[in-house]
N, C-alpha and C positions, 0 to 999 in steps of 0.2 A: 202246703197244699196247692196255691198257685203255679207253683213250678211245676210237680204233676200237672195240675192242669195244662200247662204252656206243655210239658214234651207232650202228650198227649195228642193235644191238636196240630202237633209239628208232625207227627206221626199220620195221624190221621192225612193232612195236606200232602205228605208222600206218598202216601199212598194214593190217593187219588189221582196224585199225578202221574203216575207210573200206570193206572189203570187208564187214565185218560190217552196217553201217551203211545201204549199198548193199541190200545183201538182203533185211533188214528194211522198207525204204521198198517195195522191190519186191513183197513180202507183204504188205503193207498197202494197197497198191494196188491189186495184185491181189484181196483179197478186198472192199474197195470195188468194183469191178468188178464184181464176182460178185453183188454186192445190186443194178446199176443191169438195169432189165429187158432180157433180150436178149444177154444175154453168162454166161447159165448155162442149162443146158437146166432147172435146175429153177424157172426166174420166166423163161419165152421173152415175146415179144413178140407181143400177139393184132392179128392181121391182121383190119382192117375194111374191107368194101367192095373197094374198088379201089385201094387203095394197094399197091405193088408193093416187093418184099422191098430190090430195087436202090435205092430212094429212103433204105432206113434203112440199108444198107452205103454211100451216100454221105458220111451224115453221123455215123457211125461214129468211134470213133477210139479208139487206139492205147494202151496203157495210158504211151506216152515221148509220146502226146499226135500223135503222127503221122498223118495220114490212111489209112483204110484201100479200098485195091484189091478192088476185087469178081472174084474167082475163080472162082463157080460156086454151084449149091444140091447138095445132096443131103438125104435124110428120114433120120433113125432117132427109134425108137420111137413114132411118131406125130405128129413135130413137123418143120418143114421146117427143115434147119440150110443159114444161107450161110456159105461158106469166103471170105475175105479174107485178105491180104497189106499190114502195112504197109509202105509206102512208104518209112519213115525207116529202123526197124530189122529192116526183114524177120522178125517176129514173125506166126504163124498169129493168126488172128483168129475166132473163131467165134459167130456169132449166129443164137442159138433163136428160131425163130419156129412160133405155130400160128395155124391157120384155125378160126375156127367154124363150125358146120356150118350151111351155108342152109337156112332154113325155108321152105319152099313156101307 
């Protein structure tokens, strides 16, 4: 019966660790994420010219590294946000973009 109980808790300890482990990686990645421009509304992506918002939700991706689905635009605060869907883990995906303003 103690043996049981010891794999048990051995079990249990790897598992946690591997959950903990997991988590960690995923916060770490995430705030890597947050530094590359365009995937925090506070460092968006400055739109020049004619390039179009769809060209950079093509090449987009996923923080499991998946391809991300272009959804739509919507604004807040002044900056154009596009919504995406990855592909792999169905994760929302949000990318800050602004305009500068043309000079006449």
């Amino acid at each position: 019966m103690d043996l049981l109980l010891l794999a048990l808790l051995v079990a249990l300890a790897v598992w946690t660790a591997r959950k903990v482990r997991a988590w960690w990686l995923e916060r770490r990645a995430l705030a890597q994420r947050a530094a590359t421009p365009g995937y925090s509304p506070d460092n968006p992506i400055v739109l020049k010219g004619g390039l179009r918002v769809e060209d950079f939700v093509e090449q987009a991706r996923c923080v499991c590294g998946g391809k991300v689905q272009f959804l739509g635009e919507t604004s807040r605060l002044g900056l154009r946000v596009a919504r995406g869907r990855c592909v792999e883990c169905q994760r929302d995906v949000d990318l800050s973009f602004v305009l500068p303003r043309m000079l006449n």
